[in-house]
N, C-alpha and C positions, 0 to 999 in steps of 0.2 A: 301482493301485500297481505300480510295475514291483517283479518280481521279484529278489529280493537272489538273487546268484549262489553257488551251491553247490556243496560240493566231494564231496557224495554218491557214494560208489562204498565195491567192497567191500573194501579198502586192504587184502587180501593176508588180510584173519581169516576164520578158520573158524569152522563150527560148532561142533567141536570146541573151540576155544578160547572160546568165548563160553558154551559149556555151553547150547548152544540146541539142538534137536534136532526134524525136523518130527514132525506127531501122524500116528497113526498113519492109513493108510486107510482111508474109512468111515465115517470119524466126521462128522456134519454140519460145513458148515465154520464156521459160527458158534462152535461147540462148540472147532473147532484154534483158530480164530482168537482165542478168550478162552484158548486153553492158552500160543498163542504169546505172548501180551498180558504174561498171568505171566510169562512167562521172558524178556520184556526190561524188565521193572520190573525186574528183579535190575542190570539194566546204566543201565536210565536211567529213575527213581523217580518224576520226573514226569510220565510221558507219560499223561494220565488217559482215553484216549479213541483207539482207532484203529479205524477204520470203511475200508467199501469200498465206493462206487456203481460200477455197471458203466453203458455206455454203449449206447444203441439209434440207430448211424446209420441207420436205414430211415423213424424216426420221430423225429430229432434227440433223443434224452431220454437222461439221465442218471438214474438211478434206484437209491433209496438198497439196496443186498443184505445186506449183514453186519457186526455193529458187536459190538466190547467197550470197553463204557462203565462206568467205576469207581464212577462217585457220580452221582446227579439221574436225569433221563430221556433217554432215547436217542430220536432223530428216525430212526424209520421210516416205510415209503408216502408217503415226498414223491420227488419227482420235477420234472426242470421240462426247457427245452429250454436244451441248451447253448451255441445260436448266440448266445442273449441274457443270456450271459454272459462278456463281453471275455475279463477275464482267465483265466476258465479255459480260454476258446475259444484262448486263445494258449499256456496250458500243453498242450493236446492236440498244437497245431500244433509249437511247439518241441520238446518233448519235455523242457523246464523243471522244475525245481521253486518251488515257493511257500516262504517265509518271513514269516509274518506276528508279528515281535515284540510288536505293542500294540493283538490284534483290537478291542479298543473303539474306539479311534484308526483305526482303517483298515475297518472293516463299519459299512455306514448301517442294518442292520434291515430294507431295505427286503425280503427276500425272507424267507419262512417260514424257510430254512436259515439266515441272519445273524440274523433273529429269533429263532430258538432259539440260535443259536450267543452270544449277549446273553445271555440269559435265564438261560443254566443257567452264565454263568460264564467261559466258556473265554475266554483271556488271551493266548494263542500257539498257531501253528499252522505242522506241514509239511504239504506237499500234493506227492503223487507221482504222476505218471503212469503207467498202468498200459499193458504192451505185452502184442503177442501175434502175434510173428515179425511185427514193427514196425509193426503196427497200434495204433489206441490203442482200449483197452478198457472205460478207467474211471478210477476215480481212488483213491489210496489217501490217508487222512486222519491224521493225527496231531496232537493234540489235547493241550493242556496247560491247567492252571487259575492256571498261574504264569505270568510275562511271559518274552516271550526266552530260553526254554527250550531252544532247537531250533538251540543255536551248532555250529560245522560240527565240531567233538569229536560233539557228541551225534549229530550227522546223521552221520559215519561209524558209530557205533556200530549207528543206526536203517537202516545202508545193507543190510546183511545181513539184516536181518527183512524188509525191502521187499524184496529180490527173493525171498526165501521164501515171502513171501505171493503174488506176481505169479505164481510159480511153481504155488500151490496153487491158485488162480484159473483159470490156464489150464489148466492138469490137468483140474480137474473140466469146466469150458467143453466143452476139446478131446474128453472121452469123451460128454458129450451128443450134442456136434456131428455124432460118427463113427455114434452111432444112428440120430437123426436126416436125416442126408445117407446112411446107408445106405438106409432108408426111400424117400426119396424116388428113389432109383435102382431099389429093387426096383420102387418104381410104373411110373417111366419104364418100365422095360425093360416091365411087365405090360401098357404101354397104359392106365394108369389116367388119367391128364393129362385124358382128356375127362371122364371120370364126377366125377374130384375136382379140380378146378383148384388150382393151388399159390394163388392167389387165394382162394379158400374155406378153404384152409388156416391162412391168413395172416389171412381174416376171424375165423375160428371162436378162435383162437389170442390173437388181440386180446380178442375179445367175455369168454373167460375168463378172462383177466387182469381185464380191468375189472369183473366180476364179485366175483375173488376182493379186489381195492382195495375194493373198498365192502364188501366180508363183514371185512375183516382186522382192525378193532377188537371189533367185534361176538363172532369167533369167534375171537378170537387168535392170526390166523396169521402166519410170518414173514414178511418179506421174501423170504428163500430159497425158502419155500415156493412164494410166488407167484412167482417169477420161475421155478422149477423146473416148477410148470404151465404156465409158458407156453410153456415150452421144447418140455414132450412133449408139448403137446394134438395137435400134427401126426400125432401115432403112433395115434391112436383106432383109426382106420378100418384101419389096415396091412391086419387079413389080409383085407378085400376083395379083395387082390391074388390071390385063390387061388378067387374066385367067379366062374364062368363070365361073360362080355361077353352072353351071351342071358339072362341074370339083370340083373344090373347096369346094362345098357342099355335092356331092357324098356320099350316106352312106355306100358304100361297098367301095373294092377293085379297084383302076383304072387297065381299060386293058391297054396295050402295048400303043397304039395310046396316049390314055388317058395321061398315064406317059409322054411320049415322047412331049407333048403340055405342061402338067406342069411344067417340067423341065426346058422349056423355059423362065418359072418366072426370074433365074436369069438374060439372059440377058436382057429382061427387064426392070428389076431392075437397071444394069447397065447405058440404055439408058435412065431411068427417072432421072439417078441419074445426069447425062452428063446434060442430058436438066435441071434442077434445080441449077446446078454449072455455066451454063455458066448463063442463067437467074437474077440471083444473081449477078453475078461477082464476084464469089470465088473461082479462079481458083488459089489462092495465099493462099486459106484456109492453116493452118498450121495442120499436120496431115491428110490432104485430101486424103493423100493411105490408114490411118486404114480405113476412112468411105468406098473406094471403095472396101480394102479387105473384108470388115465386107457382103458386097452385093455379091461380085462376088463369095468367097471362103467357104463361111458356109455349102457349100453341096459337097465338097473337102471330099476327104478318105484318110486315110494316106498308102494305099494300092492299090491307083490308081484308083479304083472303083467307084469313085463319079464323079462328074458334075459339072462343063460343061468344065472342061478341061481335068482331068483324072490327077490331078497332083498329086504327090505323094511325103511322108515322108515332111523334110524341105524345100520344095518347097513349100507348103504348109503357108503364112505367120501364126504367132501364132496367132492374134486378131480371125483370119477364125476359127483356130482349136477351141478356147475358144468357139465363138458363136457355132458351130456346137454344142458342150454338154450343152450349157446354154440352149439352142434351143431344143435337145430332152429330156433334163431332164423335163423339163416343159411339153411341149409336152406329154410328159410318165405321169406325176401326175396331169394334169390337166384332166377335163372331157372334151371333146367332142362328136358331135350332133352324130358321129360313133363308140365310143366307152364309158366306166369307165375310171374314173382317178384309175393309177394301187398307190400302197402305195408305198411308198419310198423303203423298203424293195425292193422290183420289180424292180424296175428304177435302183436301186445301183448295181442288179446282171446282169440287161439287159447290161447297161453301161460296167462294166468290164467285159460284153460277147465282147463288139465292140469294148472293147480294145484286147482280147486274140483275135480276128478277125484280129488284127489290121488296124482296121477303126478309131479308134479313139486315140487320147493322152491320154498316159498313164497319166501324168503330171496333165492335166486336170481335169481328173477322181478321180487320188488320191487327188487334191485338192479337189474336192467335198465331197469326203469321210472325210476326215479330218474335215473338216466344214458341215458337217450335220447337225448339230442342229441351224447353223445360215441360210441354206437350207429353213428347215422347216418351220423358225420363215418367211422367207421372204413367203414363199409359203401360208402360214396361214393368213400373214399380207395385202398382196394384191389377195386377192380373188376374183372371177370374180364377177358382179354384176347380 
C-alpha cells in the first residue's frame, strides 16, 4: 500500500502547551514510555498501543524493545529481517510515514506481527521512522482499536511525542554506545585486538542474546532487558586491559601466581567500568546493574567455585550466568594462539559437563542446544579476520 502522505511535524507546539513533560532520568524506558502513553491520551484517546523496534543493520533485523499496550497482549521477542519487508524497507529509505486507515483491509496475517496485529484488534495504524543524526534506527508504532484514527489533526498532535520518544531513544542508545566505543579504544590502544578479536566480541554478544530469546518467556524478561545485554556483553572482559601480554598471551598453562593476577581482571573491569560511568555522567544509565553484572559476575559458578566472590546458585544475577556460556562457548570453537577451535560437538558435551558439575545453568545450556543451528550460523558468520 503506498503510503498516504503526511503532514507530521511539530507545527510550532510545546511541551509546555500540550502539558506533556519527559520522565525523569533513570527510569527504565518502558516505564517513560507507558508515562509518556498517559499523557497523550489526555490529547488523542484513541491511540491504544505505541511501541518501539529498534533496527540491527549488521544482521538486517528489526526487533521488537518497548511497548505500552492498553488492553489484550503485547507482541514481544519477535523479530524478522527488514529487507523482506517492502514497505517498511521504503519507510527506512524515504524517511516516510505509514497511515494505515482499515488494517484488516490492508495486512494479510501473513507474518507473526499482522497476525497479531489481526488478532488482538488493532484497526489503524501510524508508523514513524526512528533517526539518529540521519541514520535510521527503528521504527515507532501507533496503534488504535478504531478505524482512521490517525487523520493529520491527530498526527500533528502525535508529532511532538514522536520526536520526544526518537529523542529518548537516542539518549539512551548514544550513552551505551560512548561505553562501549570507549571500551573498545582502551583495548585498541592496550593491544588487546590479538588476545580478544572484535570478532569474538560480536560472537559472544550474539551467542547471549540468543540465549537470553529462548530464556525470555520462561523467566520473564524484557525486551529492553535483552537488547540491553546484548549491548554490554562487549564489556565482560574490559579490565583484561590492565593484565600483563606475558599473562594473556601465555601459550601454556598459568601457574598459581599467574591465575591468581589474571583473576584480578574482574576487578578491574569493575574499576574501569566505575571510572567511565562517572566520566560520562551515567550514573542514571537505565539498566546500569546488567552492564556492571555482565563485568563483575561472568566468572561466578553456580557452585560457589568461581571468582572473585564465590557466589553461588541464584545469587548469581542471570545476565552473569548467560555471559559466563556465551563466553566459553566461543572460547571452546573459536581458535586460539594456545590451542584448535574444538567442533560444536565438543563444546556441547564439555558444556553439559559444567552443567552436571554444576558450574553452569542448566537453562542456559539447554538454550544453546535447542538453538544450535542459529549457534553455528552466528559462529560461521562473524569469523575472526
Amino acid at each position: 500500500m503506498t503510503p498516504r502522505p503526511s503532514p507530521i511535524d511539530s507545527n510550532g507546539i510545546t511541551l509546555a502547551e500540550t502539558g506533556t513533560e519527559a520522565p525523569p532520568v533513570g527510569q527504565a524506558l518502558n516505564q517513560r514510555l507507558r508515562q509518556l502513553h498517559q499523557q497523550l491520551m489526555e490529547m488523542t484517546p484513541d491511540v491504544d498501543r505505541v511501541a518501539v523496534a529498534l533496527y540491527d543493520p549488521r544482521v538486517d533485523l528489526l526487533k521488537t524493545f518497548v511497548n505500552s499496550t492498553r488492553t489484550g497482549e503485547a507482541i514481544t521477542g519477535y523479530e524478522f529481517h527488514l529487507s523482506k519487508s517492502q514497505s517498511l524497507s521504503h519507510l527506512a529509505t524515504s524517511r516516510s510515514v505509514r497511515v494505515l486507515d482499515n488494517i484488516p483491509a490492508a495486512v494479510r496475517g501473513n507474518t507473526k506481527h499482522s497476525a497479531w496485529l489481526l488478532k488482538e484488534g488493532y484497526r489503524s495504524s501510524l508508523t514513524v521512522p526512528l533517526l539518529d543524526k540521519g541514520s535510521f534506527i527503528g521504527f515507532l508504532f501507533f496503534d488504535s482499536l478504531k478505524p482512521a484514527v490517525f487523520t493529520e489533526p491527530v498526527q500533528r498532535k502525535l508529532a511532538l511525542i514522536a520526536s520526544l520518544i526518537n529523542m529518548l531513544i537516542c539518549s539512551e542508545l548514544n550513552l551505551v554506545h560512548s561505553i562501549t566505543a570507549s571500551a573498545q579504544v582502551a583495548r585498541e590502544f592496550a593491544n588487546l585486538r590479538d588476545f580478544e578479536t572484535g570478532a569474538h566480541l560480536e560472537r559472544m554478544a550474539h551467542y547471549a542474546r540468543l540465549i537470553a530469546r529462548e530464556l525470555q518467556q520462561s523467566h520473564g524478561l524484557s525486551d529492553e532487558y535483552i537488547e540491553h545485554l546484548y549491548l554490554f556483553a562487549p564489556l565482560h572482559d574490559i579490565g583484561k586491559i590492565g593484565i600483563p601480554d606475558c599473562i594473556l598471551l601465555k601459550p601454556g598453562p598459568l601457574d598459581p601466581e599467574e591465575r591468581k593476577l589474571m583473576e584480578t581482571h574482574v576487578q578491574k573491569g569493575m574499576e574501569i567500568l566505575d571510572r567511565m560511568v562517572g566520566e560520562f555522567g551515567l550514573e542514571d544509565l537505565p539498566d546500569s546493574a546488567v552492564m556492571k553484572n555482565v563485568v563483575a559476575g561472568h566468572h561466578e559458578k553456580l557452585d560457589g567455585s568461581g571468582y572473585p566472590l564465590g557466589l553461588k546458585g541464584e545469587a548469581i544475577p542471570l545476565e552473569a550466568r548467560i555471559i559466563a556460556v556465551a563466553d566459553v562457548l566461543d572460547a571452546l570453537t573459536s581458535h586460539r594462539h594456545y590451542k584448535e577451535a574444538w567442533t560444536m560437538d565438543a563444546a556441547m558435551e564439555e558444556l553439559d559437563h559444567l552443567v552436571a558439575a554444576g558450574q553452569f545453568d542448566a537453562d542456559c545450556v539447554a538454550a544453546v542446544r535447542r538453538r544450535r543451528d542459529a549457534v553455528e550460523a552466528i559462529r560461521d558468520r562473524f569469523q575472526d579476520g
